[in-house]
C-alpha positions as CSV (number, residue, x, y, z in Angstrom):
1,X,32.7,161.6,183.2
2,X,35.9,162.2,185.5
3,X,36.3,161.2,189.0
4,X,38.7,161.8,190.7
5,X,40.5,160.2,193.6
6,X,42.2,161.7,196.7
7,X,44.3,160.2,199.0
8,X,42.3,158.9,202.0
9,X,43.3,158.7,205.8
10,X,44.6,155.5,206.2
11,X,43.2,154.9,209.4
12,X,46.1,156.2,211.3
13,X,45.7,160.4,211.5
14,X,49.0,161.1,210.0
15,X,48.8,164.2,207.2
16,X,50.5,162.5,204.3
17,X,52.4,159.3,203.0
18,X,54.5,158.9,200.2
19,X,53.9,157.2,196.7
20,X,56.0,154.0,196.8
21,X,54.7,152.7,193.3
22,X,52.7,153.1,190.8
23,X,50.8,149.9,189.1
24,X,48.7,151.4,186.7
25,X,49.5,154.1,183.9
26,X,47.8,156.9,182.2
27,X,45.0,154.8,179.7
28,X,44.9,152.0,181.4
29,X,41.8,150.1,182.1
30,X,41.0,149.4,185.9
31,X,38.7,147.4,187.3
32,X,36.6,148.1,190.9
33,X,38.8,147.5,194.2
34,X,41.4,146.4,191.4
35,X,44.9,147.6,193.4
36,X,46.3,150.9,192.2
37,X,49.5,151.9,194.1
38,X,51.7,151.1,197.1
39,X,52.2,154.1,199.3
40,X,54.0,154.3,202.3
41,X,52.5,156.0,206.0
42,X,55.2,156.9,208.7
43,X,54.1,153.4,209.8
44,X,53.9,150.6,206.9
45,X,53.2,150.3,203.1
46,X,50.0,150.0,202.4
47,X,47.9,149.1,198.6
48,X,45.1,151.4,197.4
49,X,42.5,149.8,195.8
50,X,40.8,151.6,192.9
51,X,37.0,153.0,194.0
52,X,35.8,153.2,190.4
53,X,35.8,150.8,187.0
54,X,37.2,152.8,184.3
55,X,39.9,153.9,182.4
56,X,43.3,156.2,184.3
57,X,43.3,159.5,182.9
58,X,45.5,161.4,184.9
59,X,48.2,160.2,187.4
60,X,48.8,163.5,189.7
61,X,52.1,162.6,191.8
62,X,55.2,160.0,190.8
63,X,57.1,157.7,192.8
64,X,58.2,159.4,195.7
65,X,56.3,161.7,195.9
66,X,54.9,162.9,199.3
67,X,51.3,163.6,199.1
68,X,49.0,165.0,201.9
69,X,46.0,163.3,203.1
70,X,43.1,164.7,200.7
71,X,45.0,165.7,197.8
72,X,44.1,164.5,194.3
73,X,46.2,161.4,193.3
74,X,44.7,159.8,190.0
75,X,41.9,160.6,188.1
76,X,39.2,158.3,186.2
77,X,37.2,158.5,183.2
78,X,34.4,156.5,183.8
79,X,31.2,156.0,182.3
80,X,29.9,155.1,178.8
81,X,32.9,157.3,177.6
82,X,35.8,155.2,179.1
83,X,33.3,152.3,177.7
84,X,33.7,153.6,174.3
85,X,37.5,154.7,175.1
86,X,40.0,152.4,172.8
87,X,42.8,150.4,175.0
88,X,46.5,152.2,176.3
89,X,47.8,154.2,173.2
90,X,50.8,153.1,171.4
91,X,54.1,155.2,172.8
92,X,54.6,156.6,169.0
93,X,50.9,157.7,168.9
94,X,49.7,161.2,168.2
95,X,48.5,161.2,171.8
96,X,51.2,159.7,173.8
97,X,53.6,162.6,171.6
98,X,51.2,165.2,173.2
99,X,49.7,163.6,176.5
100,X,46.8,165.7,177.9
101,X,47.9,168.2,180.2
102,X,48.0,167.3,184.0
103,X,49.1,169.2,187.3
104,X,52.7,169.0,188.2
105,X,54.4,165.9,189.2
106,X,58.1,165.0,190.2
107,X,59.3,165.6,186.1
108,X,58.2,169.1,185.6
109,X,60.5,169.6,189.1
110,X,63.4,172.1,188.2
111,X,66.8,170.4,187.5
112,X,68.0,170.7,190.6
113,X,64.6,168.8,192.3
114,X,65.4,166.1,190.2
115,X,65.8,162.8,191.4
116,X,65.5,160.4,188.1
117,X,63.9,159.4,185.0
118,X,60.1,159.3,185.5
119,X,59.2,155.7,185.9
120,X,55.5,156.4,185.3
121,X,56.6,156.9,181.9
122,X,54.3,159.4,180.7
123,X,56.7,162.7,180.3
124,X,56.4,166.3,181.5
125,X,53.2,168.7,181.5
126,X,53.5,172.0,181.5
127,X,53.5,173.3,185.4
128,X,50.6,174.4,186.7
129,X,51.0,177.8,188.2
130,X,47.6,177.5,190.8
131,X,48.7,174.0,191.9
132,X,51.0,174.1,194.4
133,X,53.7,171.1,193.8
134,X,53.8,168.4,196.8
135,X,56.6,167.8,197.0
136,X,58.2,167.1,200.1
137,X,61.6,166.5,199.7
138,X,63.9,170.1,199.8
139,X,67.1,168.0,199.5
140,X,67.0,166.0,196.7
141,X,66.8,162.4,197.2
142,X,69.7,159.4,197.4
143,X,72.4,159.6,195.0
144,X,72.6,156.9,192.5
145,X,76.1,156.0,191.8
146,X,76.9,155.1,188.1
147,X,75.8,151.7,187.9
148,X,72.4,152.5,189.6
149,X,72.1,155.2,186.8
150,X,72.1,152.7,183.6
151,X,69.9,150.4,186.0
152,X,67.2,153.2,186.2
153,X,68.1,153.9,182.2
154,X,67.6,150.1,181.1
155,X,64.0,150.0,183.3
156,X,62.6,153.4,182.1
157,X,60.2,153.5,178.5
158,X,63.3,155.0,176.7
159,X,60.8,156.7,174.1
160,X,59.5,158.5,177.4
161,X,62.9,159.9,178.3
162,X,63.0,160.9,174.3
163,X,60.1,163.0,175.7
164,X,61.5,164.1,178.5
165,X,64.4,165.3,176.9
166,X,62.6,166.9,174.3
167,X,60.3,168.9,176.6
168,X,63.6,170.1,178.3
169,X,65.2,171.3,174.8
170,X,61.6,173.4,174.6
171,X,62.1,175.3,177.7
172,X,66.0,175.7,176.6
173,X,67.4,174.0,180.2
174,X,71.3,172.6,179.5
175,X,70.8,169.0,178.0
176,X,71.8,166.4,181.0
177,X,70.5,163.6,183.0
178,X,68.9,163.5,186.0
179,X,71.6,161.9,187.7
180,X,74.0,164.7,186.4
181,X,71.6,167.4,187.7
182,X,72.1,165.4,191.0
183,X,75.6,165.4,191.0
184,X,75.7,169.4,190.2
185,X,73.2,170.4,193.0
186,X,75.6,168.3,195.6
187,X,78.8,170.2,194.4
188,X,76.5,173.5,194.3
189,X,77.2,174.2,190.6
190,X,74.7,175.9,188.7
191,X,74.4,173.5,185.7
192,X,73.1,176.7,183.2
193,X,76.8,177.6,183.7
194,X,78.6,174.5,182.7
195,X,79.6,173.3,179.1
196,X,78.9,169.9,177.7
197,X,80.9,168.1,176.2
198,X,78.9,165.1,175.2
199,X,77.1,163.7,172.1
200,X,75.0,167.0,170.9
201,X,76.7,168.9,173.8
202,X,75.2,166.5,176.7
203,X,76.7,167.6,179.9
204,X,78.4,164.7,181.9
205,X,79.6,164.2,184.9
206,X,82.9,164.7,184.2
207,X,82.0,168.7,183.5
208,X,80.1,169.0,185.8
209,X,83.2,167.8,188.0
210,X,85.4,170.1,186.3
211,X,83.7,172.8,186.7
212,X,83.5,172.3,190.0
213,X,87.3,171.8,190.6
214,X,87.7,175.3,188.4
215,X,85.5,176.9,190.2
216,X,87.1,175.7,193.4
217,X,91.1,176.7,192.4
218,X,89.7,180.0,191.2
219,X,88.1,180.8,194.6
220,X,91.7,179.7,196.7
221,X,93.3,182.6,198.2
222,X,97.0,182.9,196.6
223,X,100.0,181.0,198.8
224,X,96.7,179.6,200.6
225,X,96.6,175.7,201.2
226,X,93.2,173.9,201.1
227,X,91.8,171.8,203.8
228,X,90.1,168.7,203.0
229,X,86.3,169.2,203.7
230,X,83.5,166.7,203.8
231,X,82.3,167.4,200.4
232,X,86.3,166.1,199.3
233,X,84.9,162.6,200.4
234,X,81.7,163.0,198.9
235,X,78.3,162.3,201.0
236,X,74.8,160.5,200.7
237,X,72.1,162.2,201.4
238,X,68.8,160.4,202.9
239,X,65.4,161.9,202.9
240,X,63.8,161.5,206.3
241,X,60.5,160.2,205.6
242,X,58.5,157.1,205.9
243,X,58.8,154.4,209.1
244,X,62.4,156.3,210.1
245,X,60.5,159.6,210.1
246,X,57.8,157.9,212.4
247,X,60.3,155.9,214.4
248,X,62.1,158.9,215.5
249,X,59.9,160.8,216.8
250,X,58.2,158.2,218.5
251,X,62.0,158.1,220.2
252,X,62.2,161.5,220.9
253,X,58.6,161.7,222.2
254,X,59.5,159.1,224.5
255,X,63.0,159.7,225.6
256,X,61.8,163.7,226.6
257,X,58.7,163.1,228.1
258,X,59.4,159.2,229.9
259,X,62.2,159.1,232.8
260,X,63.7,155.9,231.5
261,X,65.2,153.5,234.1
262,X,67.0,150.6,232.5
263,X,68.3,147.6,235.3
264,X,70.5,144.7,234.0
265,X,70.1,140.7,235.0
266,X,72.2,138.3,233.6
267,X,70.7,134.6,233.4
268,X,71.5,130.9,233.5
269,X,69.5,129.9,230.3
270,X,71.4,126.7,229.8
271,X,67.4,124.5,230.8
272,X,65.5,127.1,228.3
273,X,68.0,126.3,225.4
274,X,67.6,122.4,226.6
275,X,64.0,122.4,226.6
276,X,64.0,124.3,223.3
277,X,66.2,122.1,221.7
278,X,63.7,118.8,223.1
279,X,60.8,120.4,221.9
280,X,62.5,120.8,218.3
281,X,63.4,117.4,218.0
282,X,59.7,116.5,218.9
283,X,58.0,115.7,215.4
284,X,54.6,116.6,216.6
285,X,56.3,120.9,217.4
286,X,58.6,121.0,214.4
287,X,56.1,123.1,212.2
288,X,56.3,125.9,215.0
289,X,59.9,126.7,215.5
290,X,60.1,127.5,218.7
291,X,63.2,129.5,220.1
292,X,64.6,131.4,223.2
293,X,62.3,134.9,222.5
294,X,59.4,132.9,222.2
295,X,60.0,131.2,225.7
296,X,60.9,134.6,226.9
297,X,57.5,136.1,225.8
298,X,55.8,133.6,227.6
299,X,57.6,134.4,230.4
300,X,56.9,138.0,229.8
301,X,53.4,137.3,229.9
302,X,53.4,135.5,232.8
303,X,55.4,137.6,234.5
304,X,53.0,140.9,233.7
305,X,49.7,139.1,235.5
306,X,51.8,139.6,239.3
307,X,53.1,143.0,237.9
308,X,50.2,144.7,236.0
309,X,52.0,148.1,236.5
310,X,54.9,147.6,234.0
311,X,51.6,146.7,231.5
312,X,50.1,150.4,231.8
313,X,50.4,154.0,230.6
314,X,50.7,157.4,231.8
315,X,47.9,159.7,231.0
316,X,48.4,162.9,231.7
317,X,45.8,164.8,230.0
318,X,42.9,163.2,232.4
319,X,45.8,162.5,235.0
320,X,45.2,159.2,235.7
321,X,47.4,155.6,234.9
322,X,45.5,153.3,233.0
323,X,46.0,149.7,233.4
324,X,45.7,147.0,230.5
325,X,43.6,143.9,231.1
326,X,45.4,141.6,228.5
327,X,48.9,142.2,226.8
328,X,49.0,143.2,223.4
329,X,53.1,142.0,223.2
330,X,55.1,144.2,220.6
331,X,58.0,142.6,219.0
332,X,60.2,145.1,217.3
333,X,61.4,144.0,213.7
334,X,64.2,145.4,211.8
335,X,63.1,146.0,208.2
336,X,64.5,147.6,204.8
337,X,62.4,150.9,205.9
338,X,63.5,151.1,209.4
339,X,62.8,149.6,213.2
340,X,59.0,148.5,212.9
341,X,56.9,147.2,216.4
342,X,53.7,144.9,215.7
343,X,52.4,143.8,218.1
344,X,50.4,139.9,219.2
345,X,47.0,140.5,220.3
346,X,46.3,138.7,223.3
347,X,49.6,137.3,223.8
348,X,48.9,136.2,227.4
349,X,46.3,134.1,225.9
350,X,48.5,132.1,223.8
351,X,50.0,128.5,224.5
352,X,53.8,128.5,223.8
353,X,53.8,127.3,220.3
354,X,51.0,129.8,219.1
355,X,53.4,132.5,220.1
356,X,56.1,130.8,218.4
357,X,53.8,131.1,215.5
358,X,52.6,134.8,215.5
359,X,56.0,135.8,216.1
360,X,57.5,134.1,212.9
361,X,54.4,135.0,210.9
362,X,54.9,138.8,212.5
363,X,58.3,138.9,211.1
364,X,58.2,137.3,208.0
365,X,55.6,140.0,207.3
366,X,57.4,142.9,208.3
367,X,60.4,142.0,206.3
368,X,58.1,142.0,203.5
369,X,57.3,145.3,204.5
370,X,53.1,144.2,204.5
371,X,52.3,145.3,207.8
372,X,49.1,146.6,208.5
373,X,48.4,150.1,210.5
374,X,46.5,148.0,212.8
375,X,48.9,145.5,213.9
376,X,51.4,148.4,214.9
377,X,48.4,150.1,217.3
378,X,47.4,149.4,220.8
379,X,50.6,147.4,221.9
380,X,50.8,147.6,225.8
381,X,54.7,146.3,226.4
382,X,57.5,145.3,223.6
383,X,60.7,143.2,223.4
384,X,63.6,143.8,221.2
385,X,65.5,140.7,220.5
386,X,69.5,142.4,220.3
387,X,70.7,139.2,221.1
388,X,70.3,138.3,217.4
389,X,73.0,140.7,216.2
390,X,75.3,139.1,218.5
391,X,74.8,142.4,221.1
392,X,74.8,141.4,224.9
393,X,72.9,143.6,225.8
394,X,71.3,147.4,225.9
395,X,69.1,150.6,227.2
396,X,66.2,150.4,225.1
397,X,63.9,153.3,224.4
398,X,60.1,152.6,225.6
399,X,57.7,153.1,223.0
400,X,55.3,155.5,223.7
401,X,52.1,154.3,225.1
402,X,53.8,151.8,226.9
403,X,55.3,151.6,230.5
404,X,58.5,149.7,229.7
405,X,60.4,147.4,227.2
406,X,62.5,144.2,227.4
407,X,65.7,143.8,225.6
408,X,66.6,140.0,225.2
409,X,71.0,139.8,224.7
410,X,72.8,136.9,223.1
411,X,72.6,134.0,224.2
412,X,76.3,132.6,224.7
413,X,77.9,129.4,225.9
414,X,80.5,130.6,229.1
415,X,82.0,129.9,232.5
416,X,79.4,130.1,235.3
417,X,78.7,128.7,238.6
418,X,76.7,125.9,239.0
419,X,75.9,123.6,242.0
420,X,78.9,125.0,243.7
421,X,81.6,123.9,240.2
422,X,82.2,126.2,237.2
423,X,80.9,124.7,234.4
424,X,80.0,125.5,230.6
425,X,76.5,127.4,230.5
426,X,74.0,129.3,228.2
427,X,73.6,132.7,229.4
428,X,72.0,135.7,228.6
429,X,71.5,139.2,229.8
430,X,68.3,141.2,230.0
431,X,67.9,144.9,230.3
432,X,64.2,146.2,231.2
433,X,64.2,149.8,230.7
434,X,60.8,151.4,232.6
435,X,59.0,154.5,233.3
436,X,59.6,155.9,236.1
437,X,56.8,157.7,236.3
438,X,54.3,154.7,236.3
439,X,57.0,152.2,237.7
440,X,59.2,152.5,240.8
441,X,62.7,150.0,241.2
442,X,61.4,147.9,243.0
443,X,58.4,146.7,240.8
444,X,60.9,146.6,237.3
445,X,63.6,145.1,239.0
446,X,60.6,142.7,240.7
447,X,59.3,141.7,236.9
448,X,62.9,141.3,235.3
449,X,63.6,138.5,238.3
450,X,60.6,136.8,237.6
451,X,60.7,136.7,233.9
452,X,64.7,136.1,234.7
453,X,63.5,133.1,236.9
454,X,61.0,131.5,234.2
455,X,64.4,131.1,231.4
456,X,66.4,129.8,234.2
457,X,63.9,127.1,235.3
458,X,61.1,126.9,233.0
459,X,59.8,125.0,235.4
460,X,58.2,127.8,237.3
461,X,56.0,128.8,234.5
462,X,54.0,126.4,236.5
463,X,54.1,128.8,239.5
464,X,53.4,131.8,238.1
465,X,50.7,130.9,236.2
């Protein structure tokens, strides 16, 4: 019997997510809640475990893909049949020669969809004219220069690109790569039109370049002199998709709809950084590494209990502002995939080395690009830490939800006042940027002193709490 699996919502309402990675194939033989696939929301990658024990007979989208919420992604035989079903065919099989028609994926694209050898490994069906392809991308995806190309080459099941190949010479398409069909779709060349001049009259990239530069001479006016364009220098395209898809619009959303305010201190940190590097050098704290942002989410924290409107949002649909009991403290994390915010529940709960802790353990697993859904809901105020590109300082965007965000600079080593002498100091600038809807000058520029107070003399952490 087959059952077949569709994508599910992944908790977080958003339509579709794309197909990071296959780690099954076609004939494979799965196990219950045995993991299946990475696939990427607008938010973080996520594994799919598989919902039946069986055996894969149908894969229905390839690696980056985009497939809406609901859609079939892999079908199982199941039963006594996939019981009685024999282990993964061998590639030079009968069956693997002639693998059971399937809808469309990203191979049976036309060449000018194309965006690689099909690392499934499982070829080409015949398209399906009353399936509607998924796929999302209308520009074709990031170019692959030439040693990316035999990368891709060397990894693929080159008996599958055999396949490939073959299937193309059926339905009498010009014999190139999917890297060349690339290339020809960025000059605009219609690859039907170009002559090969490789082994069996493979079209390269040289020809497809050539053509391109005849094409281009023939179309120059006579006594006419041509200007250098942006397709001269050539270009990368990027498909907007994934956590930068989510990120900006969650940027736009905020920077249209929030009046953002953004006021500037500039701080004395020299006693943080002295009391940072003490508790370092104390055996008993060295397993919790705890820096300058750690210090200065504490002091956030602290800082939010005398200022509970900067921890709020704007509700406009029943009109009212609704104010948080307990700060759920994003820390934004840049990441392979784009700007990422999880957030630590109950921060203002936390003793200073437990928020070392979440916030190493936060980032360590957004760098690996493992964050959950759930950690990146519900946050209720965020810091970005610039400082650790060596940037002084900035106008953050508020994400939305929230009421404002602190951006923590560089810390730097420089002339400053002190006790009436100019001496050699740590400093650092903050930038709060607010809503102005839910917080007036006064109250942000209130919070940034106090939290400004806490890193100059953390001292007064004993005041405020």
């Amino acid at each position: 019997m087959i059952q077949e699996f569709r994508l599910p919502d992944l908790g977080e309402g958003l339509p579709e997510a794309e197909l990071v990675q296959w780690l099954v194939a076609e004939g494979d033989r799965v196990a219950l809640n045995q993991t299946i696939a990475e696939v990427e929301t607008a938010k973080a990658v996520v594994e799919l475990p598989s919902p039946h024990a069986g055996v894969v007979q149908a894969l229905h989208a390839a690696a980056g893909d985009v497939v809406e919420v609901g859609s079939p992604l892999i079908s199982f035989e199941v039963g006594a049949e996939a019981s009685a079903r024999p282990a993964t065919p061998d590639a030079s099989s009968p069956a693997t020669a002639e693998p059971t028609p399937r809808p469309a994926t990203a191979v049976d694209a036309p060449a000018d969809d194309a965006a690689g050898p099909n690392l499934v490994g499982y070829g080409a069906a015949p398209r399906s004219g009353n399936r509607p392809r998924r796929r999302a991308r209308t520009t074709a995806s990031t170019p692959r220069t030439t040693a990316s190309d035999t990368a891709v080459l060397a990894v693929a099941p080159h008996d599958d690109i055999r396949l490939v190949e073959a299937l193309e010479s059926v339905q009498e398409r010009p014999r190139s790569t999917p890297p060349v069909r690339k290339l020809a779709k960025d000059l605009g060349v219609d690859i039907a039109l170009v002559r090969g001049t490789g082994q069996d009259g493979l079209i390269t990239r040289d020809d497809v370049r050539g053509y391109a530069d005849t094409t281009a001479r023939a179309d120059q006016p006579v006594g006419s002199v041509r200007t250098p364009d942006t397709a001269e220098i050539g270009e990368t395209r990027i498909p907007i998709r994934g956590v930068r898809k989510h990120t900006a619009e969650a940027m736009v959303r905020s920077a249209f709809t929030a009046p953002h305010v953004t006021v500037f201190l500039t701080v004395d940190v020299t006693e943080t950084t002295e009391l940072v590097a003490s508790l370092r050098a104390d055996r008993s704290l060295a397993d919790h590494r705890i820096g300058v942002l750690a210090v200065a989410a504490k002091a956030v924290c602290l800082a939010l209990r005398h200022h509970p409107t900067l921890n709020s949002r704007w509700d406009g649909e029943s009109g009212e502002i609704v104010q948080y009991h307990g700060v759920h403290l994003g820390i934004a994390a840049a990441t392979e995939r784009g700007l990422v915010v999880p957030n630590i529940r109950d921060a203002d709960r936390m003793t200073l080395p437990a928020l070392a802790d979440a916030i190493r353990d936060l980032a360590t697993t957004a760098r690996a690009g493992k964050t959950s859904p759930e950690a990146m809901r519900g946050g209720t105020f965020s810091i970005t830490n610039v400082g650790v590109f060596g940037v002084d300082a900035g106008t953050p965007i508020i994400n939305p939800g929230e009421a404002a965000i602190l951006a923590i600079g560089a810390v730097r080593s420089q002339p400053w006042e002190y006790r009436g002498q100019i001496a050699l100091r740590d400093v650092v600038t903050l930038a709060l940027s607010f809503d102005h809807r839910l917080v007036d000058g006064e109250q942000g520029s209130r919070f940034l002193a106090d939290v400004g107070a806490v890193l100059r003399e953390p001292g007064r952490a004993m005041l405020l709490g």
